[in-house]
C-alpha positions as CSV (number, residue, x, y, z in Angstrom):
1,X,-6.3,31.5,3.8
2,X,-6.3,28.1,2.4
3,X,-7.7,25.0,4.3
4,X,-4.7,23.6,6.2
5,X,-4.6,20.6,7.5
6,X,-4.1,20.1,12.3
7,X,-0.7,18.7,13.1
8,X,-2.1,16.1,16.1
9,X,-0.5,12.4,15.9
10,X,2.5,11.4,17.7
11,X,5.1,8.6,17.1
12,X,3.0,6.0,18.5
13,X,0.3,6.9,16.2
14,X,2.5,6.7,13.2
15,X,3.9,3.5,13.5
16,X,0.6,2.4,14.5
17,X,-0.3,4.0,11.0
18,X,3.2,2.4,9.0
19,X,2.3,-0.8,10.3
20,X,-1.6,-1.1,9.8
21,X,-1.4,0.4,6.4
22,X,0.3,-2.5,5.5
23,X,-0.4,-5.4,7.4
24,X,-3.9,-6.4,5.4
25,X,-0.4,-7.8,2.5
26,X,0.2,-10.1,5.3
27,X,-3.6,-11.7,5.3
28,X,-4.3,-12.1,1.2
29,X,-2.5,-11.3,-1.7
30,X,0.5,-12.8,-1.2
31,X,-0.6,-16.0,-1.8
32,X,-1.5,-15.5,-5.4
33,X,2.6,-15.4,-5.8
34,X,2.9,-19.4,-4.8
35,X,0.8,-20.2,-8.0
36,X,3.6,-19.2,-10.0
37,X,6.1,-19.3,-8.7
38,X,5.9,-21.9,-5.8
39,X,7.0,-21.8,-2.6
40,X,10.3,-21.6,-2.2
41,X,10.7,-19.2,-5.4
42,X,8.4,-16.9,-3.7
43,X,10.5,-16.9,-0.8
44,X,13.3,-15.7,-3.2
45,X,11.1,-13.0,-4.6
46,X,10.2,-12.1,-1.3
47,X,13.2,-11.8,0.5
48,X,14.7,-9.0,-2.9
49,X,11.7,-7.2,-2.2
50,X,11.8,-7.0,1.4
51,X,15.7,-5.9,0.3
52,X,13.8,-3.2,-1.6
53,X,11.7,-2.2,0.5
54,X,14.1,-1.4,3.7
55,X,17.1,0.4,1.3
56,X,14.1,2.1,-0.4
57,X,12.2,3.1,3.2
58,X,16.0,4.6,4.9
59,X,16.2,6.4,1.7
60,X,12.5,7.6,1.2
61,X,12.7,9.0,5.1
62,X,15.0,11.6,3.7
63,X,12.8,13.0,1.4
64,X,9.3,12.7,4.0
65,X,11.4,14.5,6.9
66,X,12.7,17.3,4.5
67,X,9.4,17.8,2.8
68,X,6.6,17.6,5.1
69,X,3.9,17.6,2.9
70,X,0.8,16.0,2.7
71,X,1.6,14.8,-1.1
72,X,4.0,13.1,-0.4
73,X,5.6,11.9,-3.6
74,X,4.1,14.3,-5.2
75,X,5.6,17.1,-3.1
76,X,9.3,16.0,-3.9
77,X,9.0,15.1,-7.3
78,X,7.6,18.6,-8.1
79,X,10.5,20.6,-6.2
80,X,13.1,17.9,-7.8
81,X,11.8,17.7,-11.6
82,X,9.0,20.8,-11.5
83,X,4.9,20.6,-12.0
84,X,5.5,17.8,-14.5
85,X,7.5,15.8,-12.5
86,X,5.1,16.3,-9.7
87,X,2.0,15.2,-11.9
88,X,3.4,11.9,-12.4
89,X,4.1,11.0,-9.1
90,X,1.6,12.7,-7.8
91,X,-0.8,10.5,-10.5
92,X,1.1,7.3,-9.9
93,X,0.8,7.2,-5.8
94,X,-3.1,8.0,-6.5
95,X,-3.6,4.4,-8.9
96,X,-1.5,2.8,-5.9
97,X,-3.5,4.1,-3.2
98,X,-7.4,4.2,-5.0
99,X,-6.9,0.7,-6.1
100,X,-5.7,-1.2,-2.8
101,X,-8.5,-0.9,-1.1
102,X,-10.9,-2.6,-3.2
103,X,-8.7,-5.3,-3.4
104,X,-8.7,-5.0,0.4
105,X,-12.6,-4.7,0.8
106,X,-13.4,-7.8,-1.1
107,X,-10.8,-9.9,1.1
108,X,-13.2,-8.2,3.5
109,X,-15.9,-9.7,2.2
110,X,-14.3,-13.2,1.6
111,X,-13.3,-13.3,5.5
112,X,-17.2,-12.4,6.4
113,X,-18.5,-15.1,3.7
114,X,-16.4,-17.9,5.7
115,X,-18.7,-16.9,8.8
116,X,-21.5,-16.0,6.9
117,X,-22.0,-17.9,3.1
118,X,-25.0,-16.0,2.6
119,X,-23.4,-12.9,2.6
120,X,-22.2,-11.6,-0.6
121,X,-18.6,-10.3,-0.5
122,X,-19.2,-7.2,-2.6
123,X,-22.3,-5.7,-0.4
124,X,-19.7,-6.9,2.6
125,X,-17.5,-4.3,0.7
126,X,-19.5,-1.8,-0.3
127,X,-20.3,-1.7,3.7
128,X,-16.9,-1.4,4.6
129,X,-16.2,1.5,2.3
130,X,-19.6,3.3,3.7
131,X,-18.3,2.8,7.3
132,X,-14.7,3.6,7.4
133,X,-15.0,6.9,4.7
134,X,-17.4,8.0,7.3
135,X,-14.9,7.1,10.5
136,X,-12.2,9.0,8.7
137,X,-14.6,12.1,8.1
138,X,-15.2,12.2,12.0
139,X,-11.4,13.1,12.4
140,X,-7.8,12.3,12.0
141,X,-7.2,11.8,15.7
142,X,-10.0,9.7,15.9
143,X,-9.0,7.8,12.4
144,X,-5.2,7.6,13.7
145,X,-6.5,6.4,17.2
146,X,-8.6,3.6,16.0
147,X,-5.7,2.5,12.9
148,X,-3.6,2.0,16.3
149,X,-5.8,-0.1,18.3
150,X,-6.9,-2.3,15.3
151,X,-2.8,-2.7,14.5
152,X,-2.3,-4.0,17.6
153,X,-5.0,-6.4,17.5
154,X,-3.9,-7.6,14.0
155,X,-0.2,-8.3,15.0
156,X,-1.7,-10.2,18.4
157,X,-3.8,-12.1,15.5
158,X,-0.5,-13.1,13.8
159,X,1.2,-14.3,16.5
160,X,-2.0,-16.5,17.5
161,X,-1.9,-18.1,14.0
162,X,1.4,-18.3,14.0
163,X,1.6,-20.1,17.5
164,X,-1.7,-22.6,16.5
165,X,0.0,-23.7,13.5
166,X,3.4,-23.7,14.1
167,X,3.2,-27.6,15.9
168,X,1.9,-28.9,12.2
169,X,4.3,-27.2,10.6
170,X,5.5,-29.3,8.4
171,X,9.3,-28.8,6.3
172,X,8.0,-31.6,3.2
173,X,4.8,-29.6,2.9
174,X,6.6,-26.1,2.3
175,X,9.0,-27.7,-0.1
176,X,6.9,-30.2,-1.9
177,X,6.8,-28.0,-5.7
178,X,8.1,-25.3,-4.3
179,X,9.8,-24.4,-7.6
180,X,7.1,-23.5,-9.8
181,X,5.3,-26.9,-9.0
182,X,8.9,-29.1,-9.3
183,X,10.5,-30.4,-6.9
184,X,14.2,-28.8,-7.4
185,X,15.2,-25.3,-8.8
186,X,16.1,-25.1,-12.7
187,X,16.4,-22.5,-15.0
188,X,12.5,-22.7,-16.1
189,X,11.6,-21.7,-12.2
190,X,12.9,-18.4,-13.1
191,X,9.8,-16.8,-14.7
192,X,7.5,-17.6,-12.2
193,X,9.4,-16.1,-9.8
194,X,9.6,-12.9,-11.4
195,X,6.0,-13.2,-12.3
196,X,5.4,-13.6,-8.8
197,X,6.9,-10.0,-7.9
198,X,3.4,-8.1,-7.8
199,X,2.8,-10.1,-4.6
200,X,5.7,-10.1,-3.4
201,X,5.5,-6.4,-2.7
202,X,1.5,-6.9,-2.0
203,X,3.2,-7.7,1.7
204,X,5.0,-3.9,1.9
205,X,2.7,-2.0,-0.5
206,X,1.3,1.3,0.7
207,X,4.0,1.9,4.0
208,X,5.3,4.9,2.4
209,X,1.6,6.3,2.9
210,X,2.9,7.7,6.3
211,X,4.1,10.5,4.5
212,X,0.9,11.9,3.1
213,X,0.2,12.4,7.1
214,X,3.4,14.4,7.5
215,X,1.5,17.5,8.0
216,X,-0.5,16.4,10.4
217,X,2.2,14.9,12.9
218,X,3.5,17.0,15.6
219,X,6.7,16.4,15.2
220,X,7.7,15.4,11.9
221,X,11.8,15.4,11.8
222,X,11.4,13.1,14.5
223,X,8.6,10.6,14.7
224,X,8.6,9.7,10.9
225,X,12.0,8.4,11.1
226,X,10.8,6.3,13.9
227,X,7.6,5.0,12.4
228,X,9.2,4.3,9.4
229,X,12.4,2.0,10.7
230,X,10.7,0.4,13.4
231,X,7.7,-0.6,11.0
232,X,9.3,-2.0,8.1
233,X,11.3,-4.0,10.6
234,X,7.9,-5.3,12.1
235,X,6.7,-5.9,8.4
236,X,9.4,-8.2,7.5
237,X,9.6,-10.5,10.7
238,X,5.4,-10.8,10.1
239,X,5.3,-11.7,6.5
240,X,8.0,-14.2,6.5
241,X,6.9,-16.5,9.7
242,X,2.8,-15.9,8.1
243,X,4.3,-17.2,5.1
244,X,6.8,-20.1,5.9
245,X,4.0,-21.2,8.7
246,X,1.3,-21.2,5.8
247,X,2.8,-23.1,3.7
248,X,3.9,-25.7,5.5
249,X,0.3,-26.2,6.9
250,X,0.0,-28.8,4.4
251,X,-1.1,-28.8,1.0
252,X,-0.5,-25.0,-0.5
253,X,-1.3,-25.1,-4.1
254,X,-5.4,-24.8,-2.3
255,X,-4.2,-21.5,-0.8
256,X,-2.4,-19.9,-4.2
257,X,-5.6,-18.4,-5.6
258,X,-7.7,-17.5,-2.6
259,X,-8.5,-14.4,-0.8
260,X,-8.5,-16.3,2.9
261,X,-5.4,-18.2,2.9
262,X,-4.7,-18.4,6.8
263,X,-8.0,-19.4,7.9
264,X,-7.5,-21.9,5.5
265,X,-4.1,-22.7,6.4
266,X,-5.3,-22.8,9.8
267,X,-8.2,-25.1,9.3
268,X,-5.1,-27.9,7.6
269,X,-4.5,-28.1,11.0
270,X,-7.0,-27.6,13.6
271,X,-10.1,-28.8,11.4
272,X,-13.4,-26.8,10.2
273,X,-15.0,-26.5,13.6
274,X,-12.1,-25.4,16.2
275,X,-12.6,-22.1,17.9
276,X,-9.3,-21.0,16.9
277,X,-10.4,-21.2,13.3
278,X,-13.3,-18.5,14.1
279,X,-11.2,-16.8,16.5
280,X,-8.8,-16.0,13.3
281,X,-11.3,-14.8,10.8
282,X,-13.1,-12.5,13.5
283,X,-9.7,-10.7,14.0
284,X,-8.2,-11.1,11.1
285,X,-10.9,-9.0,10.2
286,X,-9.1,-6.3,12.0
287,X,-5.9,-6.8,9.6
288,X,-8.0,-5.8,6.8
289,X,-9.6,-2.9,8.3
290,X,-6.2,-1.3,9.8
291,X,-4.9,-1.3,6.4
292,X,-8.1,-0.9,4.4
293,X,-8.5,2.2,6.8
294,X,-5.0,3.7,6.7
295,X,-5.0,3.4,3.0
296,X,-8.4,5.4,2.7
297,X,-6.6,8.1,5.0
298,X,-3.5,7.7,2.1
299,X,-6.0,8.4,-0.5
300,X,-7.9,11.4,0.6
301,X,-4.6,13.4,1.6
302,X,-3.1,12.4,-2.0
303,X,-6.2,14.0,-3.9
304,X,-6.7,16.9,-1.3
305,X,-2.9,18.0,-1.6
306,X,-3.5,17.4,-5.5
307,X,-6.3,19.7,-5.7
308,X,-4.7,22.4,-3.1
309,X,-1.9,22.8,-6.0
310,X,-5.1,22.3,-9.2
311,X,-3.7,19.3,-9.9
312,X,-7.1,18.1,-9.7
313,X,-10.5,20.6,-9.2
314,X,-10.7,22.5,-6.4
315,X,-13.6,21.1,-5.6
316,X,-11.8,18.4,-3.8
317,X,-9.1,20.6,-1.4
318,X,-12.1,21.6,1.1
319,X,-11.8,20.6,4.8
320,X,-14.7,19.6,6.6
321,X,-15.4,22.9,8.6
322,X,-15.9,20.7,11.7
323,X,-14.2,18.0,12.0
324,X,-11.2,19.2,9.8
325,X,-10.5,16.5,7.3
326,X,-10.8,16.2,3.3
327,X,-14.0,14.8,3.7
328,X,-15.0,15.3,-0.2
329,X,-11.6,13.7,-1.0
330,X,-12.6,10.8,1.3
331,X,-15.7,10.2,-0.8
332,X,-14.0,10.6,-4.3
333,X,-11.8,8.1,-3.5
334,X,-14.5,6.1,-2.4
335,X,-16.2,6.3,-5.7
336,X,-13.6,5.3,-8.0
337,X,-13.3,2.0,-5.8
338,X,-16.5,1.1,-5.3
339,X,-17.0,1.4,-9.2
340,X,-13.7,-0.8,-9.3
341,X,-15.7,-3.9,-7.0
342,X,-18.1,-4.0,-9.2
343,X,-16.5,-3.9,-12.7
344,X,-15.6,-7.5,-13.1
345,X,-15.7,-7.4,-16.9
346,X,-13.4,-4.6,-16.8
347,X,-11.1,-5.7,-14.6
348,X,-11.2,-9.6,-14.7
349,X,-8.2,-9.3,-17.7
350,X,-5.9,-12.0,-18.5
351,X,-7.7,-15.1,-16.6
352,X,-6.8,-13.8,-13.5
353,X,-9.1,-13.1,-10.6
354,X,-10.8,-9.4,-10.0
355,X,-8.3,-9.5,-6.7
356,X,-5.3,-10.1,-8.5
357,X,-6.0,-7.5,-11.2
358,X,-6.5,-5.2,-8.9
359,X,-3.3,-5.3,-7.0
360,X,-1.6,-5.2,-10.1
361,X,-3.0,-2.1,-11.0
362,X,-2.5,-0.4,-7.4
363,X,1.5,-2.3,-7.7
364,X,2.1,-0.2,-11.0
365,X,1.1,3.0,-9.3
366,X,3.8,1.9,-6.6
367,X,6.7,1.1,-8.5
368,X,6.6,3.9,-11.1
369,X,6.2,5.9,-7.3
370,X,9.1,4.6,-6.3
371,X,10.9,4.9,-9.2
372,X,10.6,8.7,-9.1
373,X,10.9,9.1,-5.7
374,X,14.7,8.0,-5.9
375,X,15.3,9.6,-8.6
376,X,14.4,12.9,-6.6
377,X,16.2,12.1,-4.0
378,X,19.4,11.8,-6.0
379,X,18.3,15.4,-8.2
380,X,17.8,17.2,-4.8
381,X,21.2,15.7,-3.5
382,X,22.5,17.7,-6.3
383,X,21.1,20.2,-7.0
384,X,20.0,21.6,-3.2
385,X,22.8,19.9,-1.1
386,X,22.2,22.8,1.5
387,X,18.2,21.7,2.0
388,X,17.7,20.8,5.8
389,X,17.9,17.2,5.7
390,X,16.8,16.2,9.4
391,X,17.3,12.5,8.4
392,X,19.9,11.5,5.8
393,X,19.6,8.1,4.3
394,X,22.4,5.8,5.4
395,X,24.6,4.3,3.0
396,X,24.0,7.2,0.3
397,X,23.9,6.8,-2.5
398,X,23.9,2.5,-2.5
399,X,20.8,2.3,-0.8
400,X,18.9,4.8,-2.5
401,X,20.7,3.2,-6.0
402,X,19.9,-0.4,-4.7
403,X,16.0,0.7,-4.0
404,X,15.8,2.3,-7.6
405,X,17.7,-0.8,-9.6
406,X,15.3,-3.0,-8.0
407,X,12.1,-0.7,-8.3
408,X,13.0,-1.2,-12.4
409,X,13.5,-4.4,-12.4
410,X,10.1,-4.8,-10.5
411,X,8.3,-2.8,-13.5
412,X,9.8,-4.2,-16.3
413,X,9.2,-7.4,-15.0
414,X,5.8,-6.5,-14.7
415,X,5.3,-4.9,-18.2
416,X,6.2,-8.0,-19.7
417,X,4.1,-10.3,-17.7
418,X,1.3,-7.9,-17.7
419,X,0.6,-6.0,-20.6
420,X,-3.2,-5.1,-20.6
421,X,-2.7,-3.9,-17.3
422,X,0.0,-1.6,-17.8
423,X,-2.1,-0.4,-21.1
424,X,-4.6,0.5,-18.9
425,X,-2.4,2.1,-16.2
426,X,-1.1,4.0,-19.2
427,X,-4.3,5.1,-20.3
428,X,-4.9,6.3,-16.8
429,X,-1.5,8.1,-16.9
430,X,-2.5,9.9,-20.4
431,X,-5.9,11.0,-19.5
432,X,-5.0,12.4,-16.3
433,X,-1.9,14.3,-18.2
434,X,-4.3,15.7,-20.5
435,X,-5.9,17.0,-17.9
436,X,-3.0,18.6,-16.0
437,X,-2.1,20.0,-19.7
438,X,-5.8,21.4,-20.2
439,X,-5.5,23.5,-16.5
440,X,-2.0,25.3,-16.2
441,X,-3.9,28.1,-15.7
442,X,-5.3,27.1,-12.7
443,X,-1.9,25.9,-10.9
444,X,-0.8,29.4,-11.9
445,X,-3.4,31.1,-10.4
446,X,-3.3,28.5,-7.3
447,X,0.5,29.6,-7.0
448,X,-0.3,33.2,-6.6
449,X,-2.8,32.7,-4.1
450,X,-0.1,30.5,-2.1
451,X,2.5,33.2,-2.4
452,X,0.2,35.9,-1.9
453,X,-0.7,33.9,1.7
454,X,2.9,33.4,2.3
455,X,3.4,37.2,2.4
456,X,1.1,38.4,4.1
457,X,1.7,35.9,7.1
């Protein structure tokens, strides 16, 4: 019988998981979108993508309550469009969720350094990979457990900065260029605000990771729903007071192209040595962790149900015999992104920071994710209107079409304003399809096994 995976987490545990997954977007990253396209054109950019992000969630649920699997994407673009179909979404969710949390360690790092300028950011890192791959091998009850607790901490950190800079909040700071440096909108703000688009959905990237733990929930028809809806909704109210607070703290263009921008923001207003100020980048430590944590869970369940199905060697589709978790996956994952902190050469492309390259890279994988995840929703509409369908997206099919218009727009945009990074993303795309061309065989065998199984239970 093949290693399964235990159904243990409840509702509470998935929002908890929805919501921490996520919330590290609300810390960094984003910020990086103000350098081009100010602030009040990344508020624009924001709120479409925040758009995207709720039609596309209502309409993804569909697809993770029908098809509990721990793939995910994978799962229903290989039932809608067959093994091919599944390798590229399959391939596509694993850039997203191997290259966030490097991105997300060396924020890590940057929050530690502000403590600690003797530290370097990247051994910070490489220590944060080493102890959470190791917490998520103990077990996913443990994992989930923990991604709650620090959540919770992490929105309570918010809501402090929030409330401490909220009385300096001030409307002439948040305005002051906030069209691509200028001081009113015209017709040459437009780029940067479509440039800005990669950090835009930095703030929402990696919530649809609750469905790579579909198979471990106990009650999966029910409490992803749940998860999902009520943690986008937290999402959104977050990212736009962090950011409208932020920016108003006083002089943003200091906070477009760093990885601290609200201890910095925060410092604008209550000076270098306030306890608040330490207060913030002790716990918002534990923003970075919920997510950098979450997405490490994401990861390992994308290449373990990839190798279950020899999409990738078997090698990786082992459970730990004791604690029951993809424990090699863990590490593989871990692998790839510590090689990724330390390849600055590689990486550091276009004059852009490591950071910023880096969520590019993982923002392709998303989009071309969510791409194909509509349009398997729509195929599967079609062509299996008789599938269970526990939870139906509302507003079928203008959410589901609104989600995939703007999930295009999002990657041509970024194509065009990022080319060597979608060359590489290609070239990531092409090796691994060589690769699922090279082992049919293997799936064909694996398929036999899995019916073999299926009859004799």
């Amino acid at each position: 019988m093949p290693d399964a995976l235990k159904p243990v987490l409840n509702t509470l545990q998935l929002w908890g998981m929805a919501v921490g997954l996520v919330i590290s977007g609300i810390y960094f990253g984003w910020s990086f979108g103000w350098a081009s396209a100010g602030t009040l054109g990344f508020t624009i950019t924001a709120l479409f993508i925040a758009a995207m992000y709720a039609t596309f969630i209502f309409s993804f649920t569909e697809l993770t309550t029908s098809i509990p699997h721990a793939g995910g994407p994978f799962a229903y673009s290989k039932r809608a469009f067959g093994p091919s179909g599944g390798y590229l979404a399959g391939a596509a969710t694993l850039i997203e969720f191997v290259f966030a949390p490097p991105a997300i360690a060396l924020a890590i790092g940057a929050y530690l350094n502000v403590q600690f300028p003797g530290l370097d950011p990247k051994m910070a890192a490489l220590g944060a990979y080493l102890v959470f791959m190791t917490l998520n091998i103990l077990g996913v009850q443990i994992a989930a457990t923990f991604e709650l607790a620090i959540t919770l901490v992490a929105i309570f950190e918010l809501l402090v900065f929030m409330g401490v800079v909220a009385p300096g909040f001030s409307m002439a700071n948040f305005v002051k260029g906030g069209w691509s440096g200028q001081d009113s909108f015209s017709l040459a703000s437009i780029p940067g605000m479509f440039a800005a688009i990669p950090f835009a959905i930095w703030f929402f990237l990696a919530i649809e990771g609750v469905a790579m733990a579909a198979e471990e929930a106990k009650d999966p028809k029910r409490s992803i729903p749940i998860a999902y809806i009520t943690g986008i909704l937290t999402l959104v109210i977050l990212a736009i007071g962090v950011m409208v607070l932020a920016g108003g703290s006083g002089d943003w263009t200091t906070l477009a192209n760093i990885n601290d921008p609200l201890p910095q923001a925060m410092k604008m207003i209550v000076g270098d040595n306030s306890g608040w100020l330490h207060m913030l980048v002790w716990l918002g430590l534990f923003g970075l962790v919920a997510s950098f944590h979450g997405i490490i869970l994401g990861y390992s369940r994308q290449i373990f149900a990839l190798s279950r199905e020899a999409y990738l060697p078997a090698y990786f589709a082992k459970v730990h015999p004791r604690f029951k978790t993809p424990h090699r996956a863990i590490l593989a994952g871990g692998v790839i992104g510590i090689a990724a902190i330390y390849s600055d050469e590689l990486i550091k492309i276009g004059g852009q920071t490591l950071t910023a390259n880096i969520v590019t890279m993982s923002v392709f994988g998303a989009i071309l994710m969510y791409i194909i995840s509509m349009l398997s929703l729509f195929k599967l509409r079609r062509a299996e209107p008789g599938m269970a369908r526990p939870f139906r997206a509302p507003f079928y099919p203008y959410f589901p079409a609104f989600a995939l218009v703007g999930a295009c727009v999002c990657m041509a945009t970024m194509v065009y304003y990022n080319p060597l990074i979608f060359g590489i993303f290609v070239g990531f795309l092409a090796l691994g399809y060589g690769y699922f061309l090279l082992t049919g065989h293997h799936r064909a065998s694996a398929m036999t096994i899995a019916s073999l199984a299926s009859d004799t239970a």
